[in-house]
C-alpha positions, 0 to 999 in steps of 0.5 A: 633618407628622404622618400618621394611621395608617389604621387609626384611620380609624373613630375619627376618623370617630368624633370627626367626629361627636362634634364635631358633636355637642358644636358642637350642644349648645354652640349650643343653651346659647348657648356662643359660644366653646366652638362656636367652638373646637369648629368649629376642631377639627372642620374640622382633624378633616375635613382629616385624614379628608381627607388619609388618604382622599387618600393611601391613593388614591395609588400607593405605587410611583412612577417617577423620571426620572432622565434619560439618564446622560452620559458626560463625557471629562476 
């Protein structure tokens, strides 16, 4: 999976709102098809914000249990 580098944030918010803009536009001219199309874009434009937003909450360092080393006899 592709990640957005963070700091395109603001232009993703930026074609958040276009999107919206252009689905009102078509809806106003009757455009059925090209809302629709523009609607799959911006759900895929919000799941990215959505996901950025998700993974810069998240710590970078984490703790792996690696469990207790045995020592076996041969």
């Amino acid at each position: 999976m592709l990640r957005v580098d963070p700091a395109q944030r603001a232009r993703l918010i930026e074609i958040i709102r276009s999107l919206a803009e252009r689905i009102a536009e078509a809806k106003l001219n009757g455009w059925l098809g090209e809302e629709e199309g523009l609607r799959v874009s911006l759900e895929a434009a919000r799941n990215k914000l959505t996901a950025m937003e998700r993974t810069r909450n998240q710590s970078t360092t984490r703790i792996a249990d690696l469990g207790v080393p045995q020592i076996r006899k041969p």
